[in-house]
KOLDOVO-824053 format. One record per residue: x, y, z of N, C-alpha, C, O in turn; residue in one letter. Coordinates in steps of 0.001 Angstrom, whole numbers, plus 524288, in hexadecimal, padded with zeros to 5 digits. Last residue first. Layout:
residues N
VOZA   n_east   n_north    n_up   ca_east   ca_north   ca_up   c_east   c_north    c_up   o_east   o_north    o_up   resn
VOZA        X         Y       Z         X          Y       Z        X         Y       Z        X         Y       Z      A
...
This chain:
residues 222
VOZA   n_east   n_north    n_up   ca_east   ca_north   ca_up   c_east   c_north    c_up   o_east   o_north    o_up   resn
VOZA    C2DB4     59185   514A1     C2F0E      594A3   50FE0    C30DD     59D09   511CD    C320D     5A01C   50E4C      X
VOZA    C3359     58636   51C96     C31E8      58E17   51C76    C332D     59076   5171B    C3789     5914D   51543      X
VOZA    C30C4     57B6C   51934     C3475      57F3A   516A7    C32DF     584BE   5188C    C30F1     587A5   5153B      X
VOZA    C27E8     574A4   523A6     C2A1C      5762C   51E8D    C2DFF     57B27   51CE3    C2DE2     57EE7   51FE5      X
VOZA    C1F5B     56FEE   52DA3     C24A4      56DF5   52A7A    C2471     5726B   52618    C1FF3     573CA   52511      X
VOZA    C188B     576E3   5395F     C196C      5759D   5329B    C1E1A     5737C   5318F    C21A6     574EB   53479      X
VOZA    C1453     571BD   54535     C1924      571F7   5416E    C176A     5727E   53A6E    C158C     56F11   5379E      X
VOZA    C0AEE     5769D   54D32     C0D24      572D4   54BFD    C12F1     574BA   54807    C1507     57906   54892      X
VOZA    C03C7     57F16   55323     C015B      579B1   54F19    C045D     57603   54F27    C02AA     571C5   550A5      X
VOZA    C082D     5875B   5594C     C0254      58447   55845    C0204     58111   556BE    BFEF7     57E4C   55938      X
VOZA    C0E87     58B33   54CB0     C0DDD      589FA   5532D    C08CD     58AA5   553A9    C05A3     58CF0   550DC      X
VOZA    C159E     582C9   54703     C11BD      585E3   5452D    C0E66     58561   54BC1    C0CC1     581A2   54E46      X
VOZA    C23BE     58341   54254     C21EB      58042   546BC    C1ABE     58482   546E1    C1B60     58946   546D4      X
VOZA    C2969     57B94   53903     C26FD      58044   539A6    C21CD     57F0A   54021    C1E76     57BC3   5413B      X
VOZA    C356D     576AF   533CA     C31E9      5749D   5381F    C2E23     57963   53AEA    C2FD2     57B0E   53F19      X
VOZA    C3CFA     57AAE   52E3B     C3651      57971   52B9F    C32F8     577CF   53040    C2E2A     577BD   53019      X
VOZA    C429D     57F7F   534DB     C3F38      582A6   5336D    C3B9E     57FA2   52F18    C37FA     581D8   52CDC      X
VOZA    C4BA9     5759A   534D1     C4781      57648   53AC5    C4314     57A7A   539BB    C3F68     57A28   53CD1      X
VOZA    C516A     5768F   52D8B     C4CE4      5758E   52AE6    C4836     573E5   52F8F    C43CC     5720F   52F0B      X
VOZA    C5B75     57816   53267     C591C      57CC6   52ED5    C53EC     57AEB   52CD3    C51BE     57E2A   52A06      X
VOZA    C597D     56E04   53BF2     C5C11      5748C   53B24    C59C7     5788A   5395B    C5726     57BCC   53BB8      X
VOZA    C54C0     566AE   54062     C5394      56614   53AEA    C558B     56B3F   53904    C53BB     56D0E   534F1      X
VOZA    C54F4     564DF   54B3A     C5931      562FC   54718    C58F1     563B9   54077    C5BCB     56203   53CFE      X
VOZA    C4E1C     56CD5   54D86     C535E      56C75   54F97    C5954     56B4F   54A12    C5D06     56D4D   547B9      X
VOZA    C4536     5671A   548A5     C4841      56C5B   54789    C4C1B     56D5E   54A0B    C4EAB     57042   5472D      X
VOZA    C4467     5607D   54F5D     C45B0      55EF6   54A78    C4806     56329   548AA    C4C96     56316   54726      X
VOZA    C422E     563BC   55A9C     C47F0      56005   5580E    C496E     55EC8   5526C    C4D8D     55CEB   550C9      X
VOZA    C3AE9     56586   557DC     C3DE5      56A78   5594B    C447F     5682D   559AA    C48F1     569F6   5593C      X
VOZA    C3484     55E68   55716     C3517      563A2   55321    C3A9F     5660B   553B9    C3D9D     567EA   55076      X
VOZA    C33E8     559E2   5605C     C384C      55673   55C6E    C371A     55A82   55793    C396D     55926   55397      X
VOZA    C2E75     56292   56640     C3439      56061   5677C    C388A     55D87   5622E    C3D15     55E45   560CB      X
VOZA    C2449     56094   562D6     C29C3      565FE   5606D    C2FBF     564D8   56155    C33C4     5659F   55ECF      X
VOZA    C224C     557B7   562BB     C235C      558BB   55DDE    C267E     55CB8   55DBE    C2A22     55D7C   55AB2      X
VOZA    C20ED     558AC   56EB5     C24F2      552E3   56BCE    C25C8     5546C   5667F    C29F4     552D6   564B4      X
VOZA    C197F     55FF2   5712F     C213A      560B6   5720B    C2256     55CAD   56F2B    C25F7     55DC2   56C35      X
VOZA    C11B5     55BC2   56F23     C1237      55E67   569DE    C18B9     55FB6   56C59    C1C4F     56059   56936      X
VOZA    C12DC     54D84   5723C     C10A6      5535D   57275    C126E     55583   56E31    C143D     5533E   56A5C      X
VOZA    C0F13     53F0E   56FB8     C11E8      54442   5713A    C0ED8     5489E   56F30    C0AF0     548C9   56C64      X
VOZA    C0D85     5359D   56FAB     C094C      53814   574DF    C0DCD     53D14   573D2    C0FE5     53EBD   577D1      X
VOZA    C07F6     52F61   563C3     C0D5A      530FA   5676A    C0B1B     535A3   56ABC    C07C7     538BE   5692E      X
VOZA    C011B     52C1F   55C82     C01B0      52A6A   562A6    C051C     52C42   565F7    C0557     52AFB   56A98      X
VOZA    C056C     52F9E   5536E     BFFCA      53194   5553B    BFF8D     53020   55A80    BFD7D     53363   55D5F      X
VOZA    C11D9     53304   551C9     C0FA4      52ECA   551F9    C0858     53098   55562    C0811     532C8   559A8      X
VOZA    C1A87     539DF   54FEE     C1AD6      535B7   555DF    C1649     532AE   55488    C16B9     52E65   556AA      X
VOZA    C1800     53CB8   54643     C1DE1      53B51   5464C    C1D88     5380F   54CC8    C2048     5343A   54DB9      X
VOZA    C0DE7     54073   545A5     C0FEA      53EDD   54093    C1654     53B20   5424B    C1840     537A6   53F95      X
VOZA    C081E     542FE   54FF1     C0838      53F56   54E6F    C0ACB     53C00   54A4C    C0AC0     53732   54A2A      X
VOZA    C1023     54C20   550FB     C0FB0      54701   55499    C0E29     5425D   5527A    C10DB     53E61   55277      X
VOZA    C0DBC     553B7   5496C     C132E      5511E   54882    C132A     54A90   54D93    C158A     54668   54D27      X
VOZA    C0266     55505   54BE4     C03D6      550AB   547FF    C08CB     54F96   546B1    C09CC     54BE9   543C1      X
VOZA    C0410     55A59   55675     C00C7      5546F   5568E    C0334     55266   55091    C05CC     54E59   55092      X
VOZA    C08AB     561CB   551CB     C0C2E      55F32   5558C    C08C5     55817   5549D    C0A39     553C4   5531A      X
VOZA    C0387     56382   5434E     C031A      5631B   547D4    C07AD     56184   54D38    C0B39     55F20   54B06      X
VOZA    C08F3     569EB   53863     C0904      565C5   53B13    C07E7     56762   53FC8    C09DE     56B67   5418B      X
VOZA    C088E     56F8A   52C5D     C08C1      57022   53405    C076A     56BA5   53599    C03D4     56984   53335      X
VOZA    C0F88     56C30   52126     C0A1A      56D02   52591    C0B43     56CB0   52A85    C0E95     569E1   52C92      X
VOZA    C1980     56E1F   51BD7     C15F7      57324   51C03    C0F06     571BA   51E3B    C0B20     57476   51D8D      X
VOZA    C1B1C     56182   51BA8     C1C7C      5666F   51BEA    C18EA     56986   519DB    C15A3     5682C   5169C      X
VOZA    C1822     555F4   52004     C15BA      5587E   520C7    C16E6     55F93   51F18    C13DF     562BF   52111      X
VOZA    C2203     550B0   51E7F     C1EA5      54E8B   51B0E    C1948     5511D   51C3E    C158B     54F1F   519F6      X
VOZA    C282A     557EE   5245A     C2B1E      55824   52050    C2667     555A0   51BBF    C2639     55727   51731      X
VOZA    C24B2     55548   52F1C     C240E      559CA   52CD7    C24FD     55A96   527C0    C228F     55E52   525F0      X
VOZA    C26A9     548B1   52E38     C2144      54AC1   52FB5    C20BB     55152   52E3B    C1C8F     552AA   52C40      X
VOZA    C31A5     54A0C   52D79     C2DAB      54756   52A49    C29AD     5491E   52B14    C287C     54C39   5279B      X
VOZA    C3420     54D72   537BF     C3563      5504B   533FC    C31BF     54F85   53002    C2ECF     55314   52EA9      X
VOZA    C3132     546B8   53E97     C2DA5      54BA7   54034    C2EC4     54E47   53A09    C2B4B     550AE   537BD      X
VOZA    C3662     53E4C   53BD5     C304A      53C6D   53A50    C2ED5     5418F   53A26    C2BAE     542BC   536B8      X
VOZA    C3F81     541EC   53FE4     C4027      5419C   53A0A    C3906     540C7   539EC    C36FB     543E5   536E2      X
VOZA    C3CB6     543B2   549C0     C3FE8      5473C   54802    C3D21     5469A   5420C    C39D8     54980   54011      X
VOZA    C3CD2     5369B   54C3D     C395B      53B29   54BE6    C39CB     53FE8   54AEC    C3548     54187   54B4C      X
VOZA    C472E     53462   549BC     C42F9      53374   5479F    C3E4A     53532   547C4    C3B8B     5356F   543D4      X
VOZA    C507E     53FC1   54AC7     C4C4F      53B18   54E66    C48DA     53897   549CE    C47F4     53B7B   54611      X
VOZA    C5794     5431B   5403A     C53B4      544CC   54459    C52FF     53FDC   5474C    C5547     53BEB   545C2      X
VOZA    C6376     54995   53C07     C6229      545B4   53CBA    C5C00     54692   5412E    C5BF6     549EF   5449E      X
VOZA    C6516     55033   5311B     C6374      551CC   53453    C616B     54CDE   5382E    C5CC8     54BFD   53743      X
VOZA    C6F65     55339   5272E     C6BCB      54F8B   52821    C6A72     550E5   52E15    C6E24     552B6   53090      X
VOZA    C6E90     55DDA   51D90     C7144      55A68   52256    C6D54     5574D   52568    C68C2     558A7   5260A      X
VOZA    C6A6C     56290   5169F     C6D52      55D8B   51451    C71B6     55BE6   51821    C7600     559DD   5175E      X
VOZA    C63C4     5669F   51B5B     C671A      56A37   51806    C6CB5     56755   516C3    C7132     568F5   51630      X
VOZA    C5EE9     55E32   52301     C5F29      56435   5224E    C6364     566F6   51DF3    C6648     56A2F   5200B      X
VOZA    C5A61     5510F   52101     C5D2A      55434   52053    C5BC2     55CB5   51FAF    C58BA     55F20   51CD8      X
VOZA    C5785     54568   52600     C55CD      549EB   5266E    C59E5     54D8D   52580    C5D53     54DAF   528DE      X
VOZA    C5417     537C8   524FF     C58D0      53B3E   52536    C5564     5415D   524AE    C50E6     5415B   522F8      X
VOZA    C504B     52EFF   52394     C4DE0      531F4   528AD    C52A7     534B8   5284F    C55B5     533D1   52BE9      X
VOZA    C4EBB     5292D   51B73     C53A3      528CE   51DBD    C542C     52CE4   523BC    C57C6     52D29   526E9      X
VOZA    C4492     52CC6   51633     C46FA      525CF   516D1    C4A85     5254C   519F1    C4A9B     52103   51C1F      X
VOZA    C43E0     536A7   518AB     C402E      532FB   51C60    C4395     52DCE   51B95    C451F     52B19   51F3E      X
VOZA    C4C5C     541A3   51913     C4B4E      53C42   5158B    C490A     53895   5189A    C4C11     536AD   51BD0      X
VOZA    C4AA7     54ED7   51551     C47D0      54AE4   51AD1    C48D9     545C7   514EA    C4785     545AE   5104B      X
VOZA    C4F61     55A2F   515FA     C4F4A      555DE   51312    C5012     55158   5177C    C5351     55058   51AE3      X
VOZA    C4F24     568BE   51779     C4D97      563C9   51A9A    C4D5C     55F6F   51638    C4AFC     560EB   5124F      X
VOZA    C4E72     572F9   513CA     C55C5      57126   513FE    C54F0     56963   514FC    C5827     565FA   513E9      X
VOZA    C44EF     56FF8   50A57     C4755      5725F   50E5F    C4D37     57138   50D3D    C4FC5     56FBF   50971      X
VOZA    C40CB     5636B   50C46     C3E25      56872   50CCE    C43F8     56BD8   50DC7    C46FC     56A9B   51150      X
VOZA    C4052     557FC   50616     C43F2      55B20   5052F    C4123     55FBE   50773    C3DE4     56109   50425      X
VOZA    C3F8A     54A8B   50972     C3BB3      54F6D   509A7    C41AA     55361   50A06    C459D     55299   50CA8      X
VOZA    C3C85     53CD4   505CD     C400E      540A5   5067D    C3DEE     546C6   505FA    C3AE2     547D7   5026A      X
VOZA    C30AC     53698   508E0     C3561      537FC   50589    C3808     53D6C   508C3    C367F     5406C   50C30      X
VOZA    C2B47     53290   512F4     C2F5B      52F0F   50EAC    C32F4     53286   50A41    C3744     53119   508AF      X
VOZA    C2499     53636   51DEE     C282C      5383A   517BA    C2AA7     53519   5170F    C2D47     533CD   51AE0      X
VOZA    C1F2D     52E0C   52447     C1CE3      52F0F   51EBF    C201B     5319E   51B5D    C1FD2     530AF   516A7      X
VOZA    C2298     52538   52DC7     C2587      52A6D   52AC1    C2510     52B7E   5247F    C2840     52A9C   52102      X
VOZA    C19C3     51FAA   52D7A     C1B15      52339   5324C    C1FF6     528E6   53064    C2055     52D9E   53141      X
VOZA    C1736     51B09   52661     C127D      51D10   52980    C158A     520AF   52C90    C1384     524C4   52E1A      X
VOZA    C1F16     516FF   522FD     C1EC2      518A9   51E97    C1AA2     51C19   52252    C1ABD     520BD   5210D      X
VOZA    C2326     51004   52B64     C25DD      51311   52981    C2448     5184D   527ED    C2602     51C7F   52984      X
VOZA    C1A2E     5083A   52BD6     C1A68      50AC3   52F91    C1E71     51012   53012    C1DEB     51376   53371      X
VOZA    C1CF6     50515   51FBB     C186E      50613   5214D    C18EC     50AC2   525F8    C1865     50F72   52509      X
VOZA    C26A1     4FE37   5240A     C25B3      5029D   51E98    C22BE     507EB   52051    C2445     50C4E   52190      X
VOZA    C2405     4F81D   52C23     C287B      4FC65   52BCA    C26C6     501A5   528B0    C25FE     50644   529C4      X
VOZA    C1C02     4F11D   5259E     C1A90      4F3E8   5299F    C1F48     4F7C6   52CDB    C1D70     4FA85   53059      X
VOZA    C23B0     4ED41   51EFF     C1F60      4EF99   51C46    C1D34     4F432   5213B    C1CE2     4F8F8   520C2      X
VOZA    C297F     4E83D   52712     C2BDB      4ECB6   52319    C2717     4EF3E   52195    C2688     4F3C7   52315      X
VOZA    C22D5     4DFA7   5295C     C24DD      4E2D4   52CAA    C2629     4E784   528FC    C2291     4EAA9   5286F      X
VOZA    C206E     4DB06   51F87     C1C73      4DDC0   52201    C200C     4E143   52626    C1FA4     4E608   525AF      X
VOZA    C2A09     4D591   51FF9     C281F      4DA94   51C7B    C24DB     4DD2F   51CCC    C24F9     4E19F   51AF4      X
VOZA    C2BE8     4CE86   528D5     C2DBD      4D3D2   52779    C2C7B     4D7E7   52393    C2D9E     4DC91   523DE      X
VOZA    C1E3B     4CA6B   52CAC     C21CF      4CBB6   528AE    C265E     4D1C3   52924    C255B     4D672   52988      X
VOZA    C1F78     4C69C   5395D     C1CF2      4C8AE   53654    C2150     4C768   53098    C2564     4C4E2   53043      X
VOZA    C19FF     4BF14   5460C     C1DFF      4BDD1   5415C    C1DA3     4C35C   53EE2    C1B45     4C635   541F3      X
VOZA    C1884     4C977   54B4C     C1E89      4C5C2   54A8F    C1B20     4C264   5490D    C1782     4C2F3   54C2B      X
VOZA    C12DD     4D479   549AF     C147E      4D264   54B0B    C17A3     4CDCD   547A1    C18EA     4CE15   54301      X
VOZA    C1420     4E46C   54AF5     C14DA      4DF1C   54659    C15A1     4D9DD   54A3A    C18BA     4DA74   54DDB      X
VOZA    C0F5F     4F010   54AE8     C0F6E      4EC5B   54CEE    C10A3     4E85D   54A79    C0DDA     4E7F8   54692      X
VOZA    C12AA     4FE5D   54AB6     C110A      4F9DB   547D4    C117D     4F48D   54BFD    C13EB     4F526   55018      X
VOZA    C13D6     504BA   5519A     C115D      50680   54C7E    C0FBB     50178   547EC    C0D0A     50128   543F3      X
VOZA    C13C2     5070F   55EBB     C1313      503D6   55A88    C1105     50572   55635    C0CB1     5078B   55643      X
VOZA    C10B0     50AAB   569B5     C1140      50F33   565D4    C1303     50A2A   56079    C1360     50D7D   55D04      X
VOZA    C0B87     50573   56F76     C0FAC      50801   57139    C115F     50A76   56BBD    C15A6     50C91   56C60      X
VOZA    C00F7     50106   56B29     C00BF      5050F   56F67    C0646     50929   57145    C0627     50D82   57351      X
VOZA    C049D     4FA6B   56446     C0406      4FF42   56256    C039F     504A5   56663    C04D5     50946   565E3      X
VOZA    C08B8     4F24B   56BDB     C0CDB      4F4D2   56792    C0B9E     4F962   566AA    C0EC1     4FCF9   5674A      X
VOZA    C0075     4EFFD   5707C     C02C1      4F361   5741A    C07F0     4F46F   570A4    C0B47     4F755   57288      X
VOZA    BFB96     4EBF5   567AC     BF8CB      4F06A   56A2D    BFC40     4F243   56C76    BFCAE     4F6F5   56B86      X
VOZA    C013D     4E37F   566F3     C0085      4E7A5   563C8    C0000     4EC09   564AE    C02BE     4EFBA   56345      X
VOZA    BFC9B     4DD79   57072     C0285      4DFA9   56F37    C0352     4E37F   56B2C    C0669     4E707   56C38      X
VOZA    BF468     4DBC0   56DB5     BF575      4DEDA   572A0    BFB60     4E15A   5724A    BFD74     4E584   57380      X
VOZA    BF2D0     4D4AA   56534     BF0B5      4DA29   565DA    BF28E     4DCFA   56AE9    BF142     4E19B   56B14      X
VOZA    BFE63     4CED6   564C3     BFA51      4CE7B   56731    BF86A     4D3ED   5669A    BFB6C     4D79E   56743      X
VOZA    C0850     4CB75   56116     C03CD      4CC82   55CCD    BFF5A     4CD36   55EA3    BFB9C     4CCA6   55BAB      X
VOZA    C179C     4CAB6   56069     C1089      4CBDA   56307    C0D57     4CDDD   56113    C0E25     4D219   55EF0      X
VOZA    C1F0A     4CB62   55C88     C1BEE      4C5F7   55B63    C16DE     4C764   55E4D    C12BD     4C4EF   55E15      X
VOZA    C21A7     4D957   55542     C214D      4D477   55997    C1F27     4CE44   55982    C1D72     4CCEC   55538      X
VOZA    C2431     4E3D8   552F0     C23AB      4E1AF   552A2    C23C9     4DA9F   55644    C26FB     4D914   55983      X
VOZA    C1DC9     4F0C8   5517B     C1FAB      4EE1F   555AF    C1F93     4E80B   552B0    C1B99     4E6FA   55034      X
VOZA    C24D9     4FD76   54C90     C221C      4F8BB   549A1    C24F2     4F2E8   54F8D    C2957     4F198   550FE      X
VOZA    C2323     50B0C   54D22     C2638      50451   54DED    C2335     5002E   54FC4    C2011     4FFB2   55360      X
VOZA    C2884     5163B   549B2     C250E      51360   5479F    C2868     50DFC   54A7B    C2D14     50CD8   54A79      X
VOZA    C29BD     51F38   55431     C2C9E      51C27   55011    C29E2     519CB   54E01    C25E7     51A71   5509F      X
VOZA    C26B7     52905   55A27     C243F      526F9   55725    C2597     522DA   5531B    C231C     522B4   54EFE      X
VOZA    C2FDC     52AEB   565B4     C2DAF      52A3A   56199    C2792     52735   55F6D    C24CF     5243D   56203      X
VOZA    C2E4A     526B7   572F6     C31F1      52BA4   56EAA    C3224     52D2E   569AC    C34C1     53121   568D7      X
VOZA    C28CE     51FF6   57460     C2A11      52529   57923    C2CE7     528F6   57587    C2D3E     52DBD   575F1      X
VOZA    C2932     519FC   56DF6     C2520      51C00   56E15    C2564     521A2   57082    C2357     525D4   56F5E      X
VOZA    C3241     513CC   571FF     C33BB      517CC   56E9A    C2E77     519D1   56A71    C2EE0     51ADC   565C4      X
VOZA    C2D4A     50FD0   57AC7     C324A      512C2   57B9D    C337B     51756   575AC    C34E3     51BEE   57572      X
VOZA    C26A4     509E9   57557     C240F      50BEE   57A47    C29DD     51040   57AA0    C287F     514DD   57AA3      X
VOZA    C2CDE     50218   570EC     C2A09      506BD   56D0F    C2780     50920   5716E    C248C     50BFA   56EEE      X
VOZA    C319B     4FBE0   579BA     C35E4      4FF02   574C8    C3236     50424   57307    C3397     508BC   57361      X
VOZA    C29ED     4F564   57C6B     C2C73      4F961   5819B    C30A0     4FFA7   57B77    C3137     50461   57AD0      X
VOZA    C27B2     4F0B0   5733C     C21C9      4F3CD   5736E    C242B     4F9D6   579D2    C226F     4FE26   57B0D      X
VOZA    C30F4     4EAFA   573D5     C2FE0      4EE4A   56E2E    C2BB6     4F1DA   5700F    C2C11     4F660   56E78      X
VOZA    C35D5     4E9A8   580B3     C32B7      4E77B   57B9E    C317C     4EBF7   57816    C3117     4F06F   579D1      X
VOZA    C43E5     4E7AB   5831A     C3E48      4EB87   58169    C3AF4     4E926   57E28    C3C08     4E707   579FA      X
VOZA    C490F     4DE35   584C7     C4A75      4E1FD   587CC    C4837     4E55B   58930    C4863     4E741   58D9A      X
VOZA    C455B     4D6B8   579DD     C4688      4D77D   57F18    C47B9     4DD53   57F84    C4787     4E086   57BEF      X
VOZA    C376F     4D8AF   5748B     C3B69      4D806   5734F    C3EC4     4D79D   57910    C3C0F     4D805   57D04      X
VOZA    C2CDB     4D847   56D4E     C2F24      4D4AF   570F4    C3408     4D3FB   5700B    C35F7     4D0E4   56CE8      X
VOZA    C2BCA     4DF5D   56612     C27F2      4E018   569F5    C2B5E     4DCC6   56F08    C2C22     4DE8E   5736E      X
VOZA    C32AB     4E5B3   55B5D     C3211      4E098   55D5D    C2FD6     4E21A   562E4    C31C2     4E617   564C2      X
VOZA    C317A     4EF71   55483     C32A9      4EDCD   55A0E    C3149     4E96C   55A61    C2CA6     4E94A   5591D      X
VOZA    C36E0     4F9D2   549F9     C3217      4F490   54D21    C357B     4F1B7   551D6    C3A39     4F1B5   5529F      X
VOZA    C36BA     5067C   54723     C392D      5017E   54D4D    C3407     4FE8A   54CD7    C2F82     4FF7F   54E2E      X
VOZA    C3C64     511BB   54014     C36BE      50DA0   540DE    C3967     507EC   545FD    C3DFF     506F3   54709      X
VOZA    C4279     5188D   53FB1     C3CED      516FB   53BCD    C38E6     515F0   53CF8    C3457     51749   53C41      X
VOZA    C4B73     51EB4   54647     C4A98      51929   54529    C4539     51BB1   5421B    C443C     52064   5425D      X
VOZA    C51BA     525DB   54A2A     C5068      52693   54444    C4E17     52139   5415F    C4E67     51FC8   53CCC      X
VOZA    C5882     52458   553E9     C528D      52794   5516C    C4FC9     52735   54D65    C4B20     52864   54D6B      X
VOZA    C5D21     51BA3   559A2     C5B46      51B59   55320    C5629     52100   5521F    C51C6     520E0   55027      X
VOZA    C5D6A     51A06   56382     C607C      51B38   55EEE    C6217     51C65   55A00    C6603     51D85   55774      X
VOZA    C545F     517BB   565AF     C55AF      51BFA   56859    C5A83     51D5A   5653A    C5B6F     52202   56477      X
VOZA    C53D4     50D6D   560BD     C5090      510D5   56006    C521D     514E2   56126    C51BE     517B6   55D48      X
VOZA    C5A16     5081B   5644C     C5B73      50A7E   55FC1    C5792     50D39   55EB0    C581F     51005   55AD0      X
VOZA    C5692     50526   56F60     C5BDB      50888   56EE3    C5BCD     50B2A   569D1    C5D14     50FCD   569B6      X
VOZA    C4E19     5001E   56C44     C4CE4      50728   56FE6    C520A     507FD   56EF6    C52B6     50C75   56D52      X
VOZA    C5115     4F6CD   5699A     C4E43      4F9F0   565C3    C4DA5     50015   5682C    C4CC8     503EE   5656D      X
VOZA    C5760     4F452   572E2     C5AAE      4F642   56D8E    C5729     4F8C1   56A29    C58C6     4FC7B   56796      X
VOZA    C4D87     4F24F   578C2     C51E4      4F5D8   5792C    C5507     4F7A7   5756D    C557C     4FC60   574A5      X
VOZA    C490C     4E9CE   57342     C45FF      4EE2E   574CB    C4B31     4F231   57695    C4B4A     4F5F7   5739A      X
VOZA    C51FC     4E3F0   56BEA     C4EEC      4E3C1   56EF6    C4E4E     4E77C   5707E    C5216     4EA6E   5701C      X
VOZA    C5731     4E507   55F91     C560A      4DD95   5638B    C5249     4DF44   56778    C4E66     4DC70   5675E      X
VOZA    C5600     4EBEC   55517     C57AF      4EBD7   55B8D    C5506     4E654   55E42    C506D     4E4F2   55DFF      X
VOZA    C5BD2     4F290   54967     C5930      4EE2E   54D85    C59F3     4ED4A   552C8    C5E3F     4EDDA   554DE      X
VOZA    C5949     4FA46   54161     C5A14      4F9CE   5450D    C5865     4F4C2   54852    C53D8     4F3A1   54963      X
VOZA    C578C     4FB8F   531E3     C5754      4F911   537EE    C5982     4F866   53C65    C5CD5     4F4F6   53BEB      X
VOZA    C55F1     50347   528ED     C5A1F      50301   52BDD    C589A     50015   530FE    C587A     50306   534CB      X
VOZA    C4D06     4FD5A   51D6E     C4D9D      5005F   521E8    C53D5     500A2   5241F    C56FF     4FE4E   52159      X
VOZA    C4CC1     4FA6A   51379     C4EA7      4FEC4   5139F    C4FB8     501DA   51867    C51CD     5062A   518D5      X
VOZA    C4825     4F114   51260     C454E      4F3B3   51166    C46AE     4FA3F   511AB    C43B3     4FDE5   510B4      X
VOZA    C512C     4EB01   51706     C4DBE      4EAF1   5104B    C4B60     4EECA   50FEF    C4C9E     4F10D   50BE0      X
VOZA    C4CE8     4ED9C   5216D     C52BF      4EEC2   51DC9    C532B     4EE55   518B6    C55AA     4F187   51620      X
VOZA    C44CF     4E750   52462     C4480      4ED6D   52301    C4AFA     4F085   520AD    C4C09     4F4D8   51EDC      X
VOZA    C4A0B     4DCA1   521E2     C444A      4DF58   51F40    C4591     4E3EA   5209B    C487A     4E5AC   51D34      X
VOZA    C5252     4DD89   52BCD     C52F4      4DB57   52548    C4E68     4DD49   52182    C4FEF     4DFD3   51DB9      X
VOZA    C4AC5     4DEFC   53488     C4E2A      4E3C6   53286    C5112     4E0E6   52CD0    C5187     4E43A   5295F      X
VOZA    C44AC     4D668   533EC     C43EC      4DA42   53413    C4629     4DD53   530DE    C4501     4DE89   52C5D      X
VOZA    C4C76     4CF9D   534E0     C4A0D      4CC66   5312B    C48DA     4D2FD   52F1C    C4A9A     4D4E2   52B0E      X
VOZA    C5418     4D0B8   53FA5     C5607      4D144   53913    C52BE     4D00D   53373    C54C4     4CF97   52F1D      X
VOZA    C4BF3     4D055   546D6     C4D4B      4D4C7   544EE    C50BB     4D4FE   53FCD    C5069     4D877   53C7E      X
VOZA    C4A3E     4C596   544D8     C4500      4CA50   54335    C480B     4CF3F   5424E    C4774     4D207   53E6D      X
VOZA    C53DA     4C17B   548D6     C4F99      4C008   54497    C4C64     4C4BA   54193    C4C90     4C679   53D19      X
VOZA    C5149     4C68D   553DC     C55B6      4C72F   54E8F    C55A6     4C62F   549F9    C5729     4C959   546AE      X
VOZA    C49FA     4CB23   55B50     C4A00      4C464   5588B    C4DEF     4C62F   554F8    C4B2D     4C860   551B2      X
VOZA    C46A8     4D460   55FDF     C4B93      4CF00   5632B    C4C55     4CBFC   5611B    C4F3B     4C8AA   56307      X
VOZA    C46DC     4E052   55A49     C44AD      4DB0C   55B88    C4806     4D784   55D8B    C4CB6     4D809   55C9C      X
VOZA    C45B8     4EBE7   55324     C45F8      4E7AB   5581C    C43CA     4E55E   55971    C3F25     4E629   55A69      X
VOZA    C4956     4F594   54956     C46DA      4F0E6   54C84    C47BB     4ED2E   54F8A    C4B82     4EA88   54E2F      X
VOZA    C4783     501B4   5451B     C4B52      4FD9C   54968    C470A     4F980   54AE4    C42BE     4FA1A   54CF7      X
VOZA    C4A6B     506D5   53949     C47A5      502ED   53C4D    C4987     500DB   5403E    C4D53     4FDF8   53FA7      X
VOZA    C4DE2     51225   5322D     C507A      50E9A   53577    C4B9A     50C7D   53845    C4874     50FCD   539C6      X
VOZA    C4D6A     515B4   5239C     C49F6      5163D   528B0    C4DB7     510F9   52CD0    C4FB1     50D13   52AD0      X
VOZA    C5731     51C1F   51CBC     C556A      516D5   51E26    C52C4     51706   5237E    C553F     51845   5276C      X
């Protein structure tokens, strides 16, 4: 079950919200204000996806995604009563993947969940290589039928090799596939969280083929 955290100050909204994406199969997180949404965030690795309410106390939503821009590529959806081209702009400028304003339809909202879901973490089915068994719906990851817990980025880096196996991959294109085409990082930011994956990923740290010069192959050493 993919986890959503969302935040907002009106209570209303947040039970209207998280009632629609709970139908729909999600696990919701909720948070009242710019702080509690950074607490569970930092708590929650394995979050999905975070829409943000813009006007909120303590942090505003646009201070929130500026913070966890600094550390990820999460997909998150800004939402708000402000509708001015300027404001937008400085949604997308801070790293924003979607924009919605107040009034809207909750179903449109969801639709635009789905969607922003379906773009960002493209494997959907279940992938057997190996000792390795990757389940995307439930972001579970297993080695030799023990479960392997990762970061959310961890799990996107896995996906990304696992729906790419047996091609080389660039540093530039693990960057852009899992942090995002705008993300100002180096080629250390990919080996590093490589080198964490294989860490944790034990006996199946040898599909991770490292091709020097270039980049990473994914697949089974025949």
């Amino acid at each position: 079950m993919l986890k959503i955290l969302f935040a907002d100050d009106e209570r209303n909204m947040r039970i209207l919200v998280s009632d629609f994406l709970e139908m729909e199969g999600y696990k919701v997180l909720l948070a009242v204000d710019g702080e509690e949404a950074l607490q569970k965030f930092y708590e929650n690795p394995d979050l999905s996806l975070i829409i943000l309410d813009i006007m909120m106390p303590r942090m505003s939503g646009i201070e929130v995604l500026e913070e966890i821009r600094e550390r990820c590529h999460i997909p998150v959806i800004m939402l708000t009563a402000k509708s001015a081209e300027t404001d937008e702009l400085e949604g997308f400028q801070c790293g924003a993947d979607e924009y919605i304003s107040k009034p809207f339809s909750p179903r449109i909202l969801v639709a635009r969940v789905n969607t922003l879901l379906r773009r960002s973490y493209p494997m959907q089915k279940e992938t057997k290589i190996g000792v390795l068994h990757v389940k995307p719906s439930s972001m579970e990851v297993y080695v030799n039928d023990r479960r392997i817990v990762l970061s959310r980025t961890e799990f996107n880096l896995l996906s990304c090799f696992v729906a790419n196996s047996g091609i080389t991959l660039t540093r530039d294109q693990l960057l852009d596939s899992v942090w995002g085409y705008d993300y100002q990082g180096t080629d250390r930011t990919v080996d590093t969280h490589i080198n964490r994956l294989r860490s944790k990923l034990q006996e199946a740290s040898e599909y991770i083929e490292t091709i020097r010069g270039y980049g990473y192959r994914f697949g089974v050493r025949q």
